[in-house]
N, C-alpha and C positions, 0 to 999 in steps of 0.2 A: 674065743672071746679076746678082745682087742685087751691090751694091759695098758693101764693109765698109770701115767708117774704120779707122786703128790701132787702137785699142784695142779692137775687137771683131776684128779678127786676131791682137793679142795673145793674146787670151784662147782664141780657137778653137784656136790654134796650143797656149795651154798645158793646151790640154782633152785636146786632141787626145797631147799625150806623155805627161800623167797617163794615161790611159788604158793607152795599152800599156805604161809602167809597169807598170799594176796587173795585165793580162795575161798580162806577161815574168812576173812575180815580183818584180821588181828593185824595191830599197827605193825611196820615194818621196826625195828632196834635197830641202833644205832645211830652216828651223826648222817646229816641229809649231807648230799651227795653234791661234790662239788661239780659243776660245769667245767670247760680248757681256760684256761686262761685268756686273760682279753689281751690283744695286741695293741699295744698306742697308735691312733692315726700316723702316720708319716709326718713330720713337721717339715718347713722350711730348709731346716740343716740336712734330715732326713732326703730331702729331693736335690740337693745341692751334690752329696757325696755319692747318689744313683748317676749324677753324670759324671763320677770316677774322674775329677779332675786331675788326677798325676799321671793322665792321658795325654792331656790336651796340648803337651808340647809334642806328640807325634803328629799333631795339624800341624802346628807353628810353624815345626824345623823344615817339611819339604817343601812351605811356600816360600819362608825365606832363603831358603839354597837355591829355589829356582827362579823367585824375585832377582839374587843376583847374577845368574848367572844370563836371566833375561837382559841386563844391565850389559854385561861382554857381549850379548847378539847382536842389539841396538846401539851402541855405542855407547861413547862417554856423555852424561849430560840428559840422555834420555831415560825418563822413569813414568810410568802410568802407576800412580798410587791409588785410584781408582780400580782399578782392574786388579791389582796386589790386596787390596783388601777386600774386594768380591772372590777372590779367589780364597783369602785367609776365612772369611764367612763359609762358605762352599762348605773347607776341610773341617770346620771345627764343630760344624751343623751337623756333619756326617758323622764326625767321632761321637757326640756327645748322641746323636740319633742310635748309632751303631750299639754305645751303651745301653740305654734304656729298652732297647729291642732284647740286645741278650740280656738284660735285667726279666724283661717278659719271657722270653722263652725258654729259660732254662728255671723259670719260675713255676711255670707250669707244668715242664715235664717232670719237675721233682728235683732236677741234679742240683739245686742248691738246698736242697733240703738238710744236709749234713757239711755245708760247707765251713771251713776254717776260716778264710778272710773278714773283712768288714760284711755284715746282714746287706740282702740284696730287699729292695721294696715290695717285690713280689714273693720271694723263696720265705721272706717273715712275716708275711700277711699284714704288713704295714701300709698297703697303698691296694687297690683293685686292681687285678690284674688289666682290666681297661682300661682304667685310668695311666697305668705306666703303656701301654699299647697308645694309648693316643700321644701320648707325649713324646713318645719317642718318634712317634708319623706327622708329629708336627717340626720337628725338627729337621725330619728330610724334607717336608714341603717347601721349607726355608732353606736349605742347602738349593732345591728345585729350581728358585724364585732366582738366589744370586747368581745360580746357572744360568738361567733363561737372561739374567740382565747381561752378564756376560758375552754369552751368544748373539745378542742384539747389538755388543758393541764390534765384536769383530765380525759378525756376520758367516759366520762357520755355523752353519746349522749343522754339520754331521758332529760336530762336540754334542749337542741333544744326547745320541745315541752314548756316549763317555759315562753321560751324567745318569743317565739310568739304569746302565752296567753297574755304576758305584753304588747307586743306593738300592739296587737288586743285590748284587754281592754282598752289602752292610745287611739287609734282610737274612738274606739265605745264611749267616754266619752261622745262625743257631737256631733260625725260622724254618719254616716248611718242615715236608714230611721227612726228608732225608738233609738235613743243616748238616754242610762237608766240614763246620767245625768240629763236629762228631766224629769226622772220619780222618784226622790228622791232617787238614788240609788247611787250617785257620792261616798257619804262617803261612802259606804260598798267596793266598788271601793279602794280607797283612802288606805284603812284597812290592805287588803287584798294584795293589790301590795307594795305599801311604805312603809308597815309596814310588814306584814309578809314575802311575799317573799322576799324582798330587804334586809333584815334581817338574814333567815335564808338561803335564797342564797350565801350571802358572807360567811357565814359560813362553810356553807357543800362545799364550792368550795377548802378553806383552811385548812379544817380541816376532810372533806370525811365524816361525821357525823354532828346531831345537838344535841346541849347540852337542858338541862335547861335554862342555862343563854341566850343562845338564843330566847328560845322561849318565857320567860317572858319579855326579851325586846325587841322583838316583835309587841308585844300586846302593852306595855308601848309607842313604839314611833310611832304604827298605832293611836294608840287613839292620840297623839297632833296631826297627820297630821290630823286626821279630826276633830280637833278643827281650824286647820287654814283652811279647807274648808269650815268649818262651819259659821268663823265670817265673809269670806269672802262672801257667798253667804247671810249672813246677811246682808251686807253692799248694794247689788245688789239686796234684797228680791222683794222692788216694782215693778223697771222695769223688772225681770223675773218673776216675777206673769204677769204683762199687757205683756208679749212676749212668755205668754204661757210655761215658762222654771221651770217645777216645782221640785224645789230642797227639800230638806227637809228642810230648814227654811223657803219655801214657802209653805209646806204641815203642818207641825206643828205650824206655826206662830211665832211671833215676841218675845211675852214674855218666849215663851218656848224652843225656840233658841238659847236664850240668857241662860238658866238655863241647856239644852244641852252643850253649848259649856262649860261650867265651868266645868259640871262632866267629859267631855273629856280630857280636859289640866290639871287637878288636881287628876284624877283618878291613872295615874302613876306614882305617887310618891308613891303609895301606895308599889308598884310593890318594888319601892329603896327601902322605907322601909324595906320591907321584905329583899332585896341581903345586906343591911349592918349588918345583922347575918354573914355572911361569908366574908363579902368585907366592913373593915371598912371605904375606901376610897369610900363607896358608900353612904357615907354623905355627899359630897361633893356638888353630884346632886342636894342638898335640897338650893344652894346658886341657883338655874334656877328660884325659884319659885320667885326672887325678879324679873323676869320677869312675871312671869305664874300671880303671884297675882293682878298687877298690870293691865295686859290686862284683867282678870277676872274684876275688877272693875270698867274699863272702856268698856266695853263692855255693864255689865249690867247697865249702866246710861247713856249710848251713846245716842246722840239725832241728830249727823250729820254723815256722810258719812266719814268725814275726821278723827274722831273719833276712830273709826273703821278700817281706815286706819292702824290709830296709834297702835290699840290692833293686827292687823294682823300681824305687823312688830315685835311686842313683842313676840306674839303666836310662829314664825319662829324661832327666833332667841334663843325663848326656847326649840325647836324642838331639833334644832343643840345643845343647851348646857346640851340638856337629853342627847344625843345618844351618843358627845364627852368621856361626863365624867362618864360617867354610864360604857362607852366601859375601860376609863383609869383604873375604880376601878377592872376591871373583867383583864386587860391586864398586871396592876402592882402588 
């Protein structure tokens, strides 16, 4: 015979009187039974913070790095702000689509079900899980559109093919049946779109060519964006280890995480370095690191989640103040 602890003889025992309760007739004792709790609809503020604005300077920084360094290809004098700001649409459509996508899909499979950060719209049953899926598929439709006006002004239809890679890659982050954000691959992700193409897209769209200066800061503002992937899935490491979501600071671990993310955020300035031979206004960028330093520090001695927070917002906000002033020294 199987042996029950307490509390699964509690429970058989008070299964077991319910029952013939319900049998006899005889009213059931005790207070009525509450239902879950109701969750608030989503409000306004609620759909504002699902599109995780201390993102959104990973759109900004690599149209404006590559805004200027279009500027060095074309000459002095020559600028299409047209095209620079189809291009900033494009990036910011993607990010903010890329968010509400993984706000869906890790909504559904549960991984935010025990998360530490800010409530996701879907993981707290604040919003239908359809309703955050369409939002987010309007978003790329609109990335889609400033693509397609693009492509019509320079006449490069194989960009088409660019723009579907991105918003298939923003998809598959944490969509489909096997999403490679699950499988430590987010940062190569991350690299590869925000930093490279978003980069030297704006370029070649302005300037019909890519430079150098584009391609080295490129590189320079893909590596912060996957420093701020990086502290942030540090910040999430526990609950997506127990949710099955192996990122690469679930794969590498905790102390080496942390020593990642610092060669990531401090690796590009190697990059300035090297452009203030030719761009002495490219020591300007070196005034970011009293950001960069600072989330470095607090990262590697972080012991709360809110910590973490803090270095995320620093990491971003050094993103935008690479790509701004890196683009000004290459634009003036």
């Amino acid at each position: 015979m199987q042996r029950l602890n307490p509390a699964e003889r509690l429970a058989q025992a008070s299964g077991a009187a319910g029952n013939g309760a319900a049998r006899s007739g005889a009213p059931k004792s005790g207070p009525p039974r509450k239902g879950p709790a109701k969750v608030k609809p989503a409000t306004a503020a609620d759909w504002v913070s699902g599109a995780r604005l201390r993102t959104l300077p990973l759109a900004i920084a690599p149209v404006a790095l590559g805004t200027g360094a279009a500027i060095v290809a074309t000459g002095p004098g020559v600028f299409y702000p047209e095209r620079a700001l189809l291009a900033l649409v494009v990036a910011l459509c993607l990010q903010i689509g890329v968010n509400y996508a993984n706000d869906y899909s890790d909504g559904v499979r549960g991984t935010d079900a025990h998360r530490v950060g800010p409530a996701r719209l879907t993981g707290s049953g604040a919003a239908r899980p359809a309703v955050v899926l369409s939002v987010a598929l309007a978003f790329f439709a609109l990335a889609a559109l400033a693509g397609l006006a693009l492509v019509l002004m320079t006449q490069q239809w194989w960009l088409l093919l660019v723009g579907a890679a991105a918003i298939g890659a923003a998809w598959l982050y944490t969509g489909g049946k096997k999403p490679y954000g699950y499988f430590g691959l987010g940062e190569l992700f991350v690299f590869v779109f925000f930093g490279l193409v978003a980069t030297l897209g704006t370029t070649y769209v302005q300037a019909g060519t890519i430079n150098t200066e584009s391609w080295l800061g490129a590189v320079g503002i893909g590596l912060v964006a996957c420093a701020v992937l990086m502290v942030n899935n540090l910040r999430d490491r526990e609950t997506d280890k127990k949710a099955g979501k192996r990122t690469l600071a679930v794969l590498i671990g905790n102390v080496a995480s942390r020593v990642v993310f610092c060669v990531f955020l401090l690796a590009p300035f190697g990059i300035a370095l090297f452009f203030t031979i030719f761009y002495p206004l490219a020591y300007f960028t070196f005034f970011v690191l009293l950001l960069a330093l600072p989330a470095c520090l607090i990262t590697v001695t972080a012991k709360t989640s809110r910590e973490l927070i803090l270095a995320l917002q620093l990491t971003s906000l050094a993103a935008l103040g690479y790509g701004v002033l890196l683009g000004l020294a290459f634009a003036l």
